[in-house]
C-alpha positions in Angstrom: -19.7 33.9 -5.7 -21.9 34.3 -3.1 -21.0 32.0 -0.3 -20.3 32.7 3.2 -16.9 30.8 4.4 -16.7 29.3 7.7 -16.2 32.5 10.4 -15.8 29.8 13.2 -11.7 31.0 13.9 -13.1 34.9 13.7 -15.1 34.6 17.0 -14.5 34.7 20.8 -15.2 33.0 23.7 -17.3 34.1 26.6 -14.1 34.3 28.3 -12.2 35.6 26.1 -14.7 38.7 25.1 -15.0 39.0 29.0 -11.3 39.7 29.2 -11.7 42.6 26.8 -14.3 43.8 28.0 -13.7 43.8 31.7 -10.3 45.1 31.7 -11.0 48.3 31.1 -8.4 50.9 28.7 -5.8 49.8 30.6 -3.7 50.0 27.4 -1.1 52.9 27.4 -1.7 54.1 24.1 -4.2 56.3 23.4 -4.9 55.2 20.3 -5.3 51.4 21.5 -7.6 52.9 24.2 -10.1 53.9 21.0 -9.2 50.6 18.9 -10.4 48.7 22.3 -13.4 51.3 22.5 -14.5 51.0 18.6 -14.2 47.0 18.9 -16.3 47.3 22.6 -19.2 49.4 21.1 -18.8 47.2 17.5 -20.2 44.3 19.9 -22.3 46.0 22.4 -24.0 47.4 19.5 -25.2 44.0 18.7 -22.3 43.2 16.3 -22.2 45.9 13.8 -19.9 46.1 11.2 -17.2 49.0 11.3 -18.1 50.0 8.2 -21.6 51.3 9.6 -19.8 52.6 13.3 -17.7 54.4 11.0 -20.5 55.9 8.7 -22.2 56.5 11.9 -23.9 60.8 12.0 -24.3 62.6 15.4 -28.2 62.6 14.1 -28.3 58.9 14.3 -28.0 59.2 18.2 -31.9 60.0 19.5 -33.6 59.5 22.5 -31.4 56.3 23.8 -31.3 54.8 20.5 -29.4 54.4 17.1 -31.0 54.4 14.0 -29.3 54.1 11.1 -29.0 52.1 7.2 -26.6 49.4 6.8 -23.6 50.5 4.6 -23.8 47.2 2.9 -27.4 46.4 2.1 -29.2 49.8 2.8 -31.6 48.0 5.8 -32.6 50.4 8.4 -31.1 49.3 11.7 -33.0 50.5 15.3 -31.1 49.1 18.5 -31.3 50.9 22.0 -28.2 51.7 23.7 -26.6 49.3 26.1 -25.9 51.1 29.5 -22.5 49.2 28.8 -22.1 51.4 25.9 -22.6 55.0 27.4 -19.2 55.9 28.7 -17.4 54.5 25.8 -19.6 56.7 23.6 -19.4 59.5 26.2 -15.8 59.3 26.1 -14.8 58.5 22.2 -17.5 60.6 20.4 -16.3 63.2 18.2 -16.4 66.1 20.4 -16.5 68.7 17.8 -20.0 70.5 17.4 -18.8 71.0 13.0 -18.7 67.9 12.3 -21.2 65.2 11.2 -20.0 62.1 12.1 -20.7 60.3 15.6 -16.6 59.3 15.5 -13.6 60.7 14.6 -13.0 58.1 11.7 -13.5 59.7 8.7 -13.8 63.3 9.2 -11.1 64.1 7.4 -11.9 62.6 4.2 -11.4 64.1 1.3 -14.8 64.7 -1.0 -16.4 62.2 -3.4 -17.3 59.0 -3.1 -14.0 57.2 -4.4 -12.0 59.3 -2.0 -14.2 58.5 1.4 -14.2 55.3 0.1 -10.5 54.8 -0.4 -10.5 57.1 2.8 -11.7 54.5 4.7 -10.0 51.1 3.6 -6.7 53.5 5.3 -9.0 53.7 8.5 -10.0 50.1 8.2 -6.2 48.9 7.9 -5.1 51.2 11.0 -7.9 50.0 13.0 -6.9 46.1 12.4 -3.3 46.9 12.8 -4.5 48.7 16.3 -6.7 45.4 17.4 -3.5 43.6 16.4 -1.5 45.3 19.1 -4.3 45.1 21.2 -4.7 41.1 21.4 -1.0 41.0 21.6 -1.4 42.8 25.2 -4.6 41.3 26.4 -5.2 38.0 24.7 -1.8 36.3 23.6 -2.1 33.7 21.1 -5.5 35.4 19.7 -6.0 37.1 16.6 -8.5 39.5 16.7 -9.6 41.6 13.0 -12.4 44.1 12.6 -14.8 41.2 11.9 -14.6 39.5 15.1 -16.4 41.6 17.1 -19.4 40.7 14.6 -19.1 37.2 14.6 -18.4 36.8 18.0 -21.9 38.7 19.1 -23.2 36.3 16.3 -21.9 33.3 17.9 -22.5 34.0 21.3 -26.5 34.5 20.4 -26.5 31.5 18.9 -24.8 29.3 21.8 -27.4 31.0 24.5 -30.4 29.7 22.0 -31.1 32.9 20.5 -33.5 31.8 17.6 -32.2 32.5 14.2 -34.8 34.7 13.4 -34.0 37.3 16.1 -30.1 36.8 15.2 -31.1 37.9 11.4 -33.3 40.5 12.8 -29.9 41.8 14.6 -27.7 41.7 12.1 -29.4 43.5 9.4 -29.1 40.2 7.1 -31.1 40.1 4.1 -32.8 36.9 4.9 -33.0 34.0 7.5 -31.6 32.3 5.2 -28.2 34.2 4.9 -28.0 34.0 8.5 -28.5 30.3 9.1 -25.5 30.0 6.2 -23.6 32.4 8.3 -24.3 29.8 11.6 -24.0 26.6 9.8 -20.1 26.3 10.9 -21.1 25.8 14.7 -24.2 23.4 14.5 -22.1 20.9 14.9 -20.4 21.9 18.4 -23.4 23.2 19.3 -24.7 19.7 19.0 -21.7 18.3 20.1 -22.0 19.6 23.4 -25.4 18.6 23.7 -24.5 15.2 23.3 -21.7 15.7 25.7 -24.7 17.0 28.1 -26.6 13.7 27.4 -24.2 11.6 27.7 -23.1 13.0 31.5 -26.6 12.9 32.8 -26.9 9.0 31.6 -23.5 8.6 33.5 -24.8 10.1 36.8 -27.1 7.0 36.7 -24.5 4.4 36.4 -23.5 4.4 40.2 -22.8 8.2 40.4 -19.9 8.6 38.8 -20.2 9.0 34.8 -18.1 6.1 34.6 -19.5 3.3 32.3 -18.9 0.1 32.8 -18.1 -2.3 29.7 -17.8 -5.9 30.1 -15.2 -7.7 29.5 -15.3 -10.7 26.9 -12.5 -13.5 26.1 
């Protein structure tokens, strides 16, 4: 079964994402401060998955850029920093010179693969529970999961005319055309509001307004 399902609940609004983002770690808990922080970075770093923020290594961090393989299909990845991003990694990095990861998610893991692995699904759940708490406080009404941040940088892109190509290029998809399946539940508010568009500047004609007049018949 290789279909994508419709994402189109999953991602934010401009406004909405603002909110997050312009708040600031205004949340008392420290550990919502670095569930808001993860989320931030997840979609500053063009929309990457947690999985790959999680497998992140301090050695992935060069000369204003990250560089790194995609957990899930093995493509290398090379995005520069957002300034936007630089205090949150400032702040949230591991800070301890032993270890190899970038953040503090799975340094404890036990060894082998089934263990970091099942390591990780325990970060994962924490994380969502965390983002949980966190739309409760800043966006009531909204539920917000470890995949939003992805789809939301996805769907924003693709609402300011971002072509496809560059979208796929940014995600680390496998092909155009995985990309364009991942899209296809907004092409039709995307054109939608484009006919809204049309329609308004054709009412701006009819006597200033955007009122159209219908005759009456008997």
């Amino acid at each position: 079964y290789t279909k994508v399902k419709s994402q189109t609940k999953r991602a934010l609004t401009e406004e909405q994402m603002g909110r997050l983002m312009h708040t600031g770690l205004a949340v008392p808990c420290k550990e919502l401060q670095r569930a808001q922080a993860y989320f931030l970075l997840m979609f500053l770093l063009r929309g990457m998955p947690f999985i790959d923020l999680a497998h992140l290594r301090k050695r992935d961090m060069r000369d204003g850029r990250i560089v790194y393989r995609r957990h899930k299909t093995g493509k290398q990845i090379s995005l520069r920093i957002p300034r936007e991003a630089l205090p949150l990694l400032k702040e949230f990095k591991d800070k301890d010179d032993t270890s190899l990861y970038l953040f503090p998610i799975l340094n404890d893991a036990p060894e082998g693969e089934d263990a970091l692995y099942g390591y990780y699904q325990k970060a994962l759940r924490n994380f969502n529970k965390m983002l949980e708490a966190l739309a409760k406080r800043l966006l009531p009404g909204i539920k917000i999961s470890s995949y939003t941040a992805r789809h939301t940088w996805a769907t924003l892109a693709y609402h300011l005319g971002m072509p496809v190509g560059i979208i796929c290029q940014a995600l680390g998809h496998s092909s155009v055309r995985v990309t364009e399946t991942y899209l296809k539940p907004f092409e039709n508010e995307k054109v939608d509001k484009a006919n809204r568009k049309l329609i308004s500047t054709i009412g701006k004609h009819e006597g200033g307004n955007g009122i159209f007049l219908i005759p009456y018949r008997t």
